[in-house]
N, C-alpha and C positions, 0 to 999 in steps of 0.2 A: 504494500500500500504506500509507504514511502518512499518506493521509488517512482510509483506511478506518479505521486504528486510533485517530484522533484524534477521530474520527466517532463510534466506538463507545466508546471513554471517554465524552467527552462525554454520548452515550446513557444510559449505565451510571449517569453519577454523576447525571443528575438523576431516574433513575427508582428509584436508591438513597435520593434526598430525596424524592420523595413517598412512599414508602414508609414509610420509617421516622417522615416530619411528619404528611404530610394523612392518606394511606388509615388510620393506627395510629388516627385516631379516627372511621373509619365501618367499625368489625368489626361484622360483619354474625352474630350467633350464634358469637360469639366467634372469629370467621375474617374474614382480609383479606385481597387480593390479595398474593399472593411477585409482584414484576411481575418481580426479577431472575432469581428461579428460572423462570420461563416464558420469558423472553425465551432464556436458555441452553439449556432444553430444545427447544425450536422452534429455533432456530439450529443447533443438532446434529444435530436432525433431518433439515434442508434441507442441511446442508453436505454434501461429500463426506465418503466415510468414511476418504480417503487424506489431507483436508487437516486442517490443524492448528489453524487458529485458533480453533476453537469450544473449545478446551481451554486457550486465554489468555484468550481472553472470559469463561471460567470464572473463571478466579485472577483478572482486573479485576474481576468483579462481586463476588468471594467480600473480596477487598480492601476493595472502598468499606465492604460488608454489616458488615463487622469493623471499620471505622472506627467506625461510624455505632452500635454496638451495644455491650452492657455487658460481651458474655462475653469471653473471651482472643481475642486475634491468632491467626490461622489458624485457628478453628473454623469459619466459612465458608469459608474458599477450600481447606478439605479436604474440604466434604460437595457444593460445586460442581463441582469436580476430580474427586471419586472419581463423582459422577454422569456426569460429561463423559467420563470415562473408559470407564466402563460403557456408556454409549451408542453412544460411537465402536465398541466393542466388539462390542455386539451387530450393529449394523449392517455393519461386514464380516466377521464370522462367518456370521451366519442372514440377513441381509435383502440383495435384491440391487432396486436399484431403477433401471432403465437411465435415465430421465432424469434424474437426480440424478449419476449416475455421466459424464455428459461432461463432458470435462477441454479 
């Protein structure tokens, strides 16, 4: 378990640097890759809807994103959160997906 999370900081914070160094000067029509936002959506997706970590991967990614960025502390790891949240949400409410679901 502590290597998965040390695995995924790791992950987080360098795809928190290209994001905010390299990808900020190849906007394509005025659009870049979110690589943090994508990487937590597809993570959420794949995860269980009973487990929890995709909603810490959240608040790690929403942290780096807040570092690395001009506006207030916690304006991303409340719009990664309340996504993660929703997600987990929908997904054991409406969606039942039995290979995703073995524990």
């Amino acid at each position: 378990m502590i290597k998965k999370i040390l695995l995924s900081i790791i992950l987080l914070y360098f795809l928190t640097l290209l994001e905010t160094s390299f990808f900020a000067h190849f906007n394509f029509l005025k659009w870049f890759p979110y690589t943090i936002f994508l990487v937590i959506i597809v993570y959420n997706i794949i995860e269980s809807s009973k487990k929890y970590f995709g909603i810490w991967l959240s608040v790690i990614g929403g942290f780096f994103l807040d570092i690395f960025s001009t506006s207030f502390i916690g304006f991303n790891i409340l719009i990664l959160l309340a996504l993660s949240l929703f997600l987990k949400f929908l997904f054991r409410r409406y969606v039942r997906i039995p290979f995703f679901e073995k524990d």
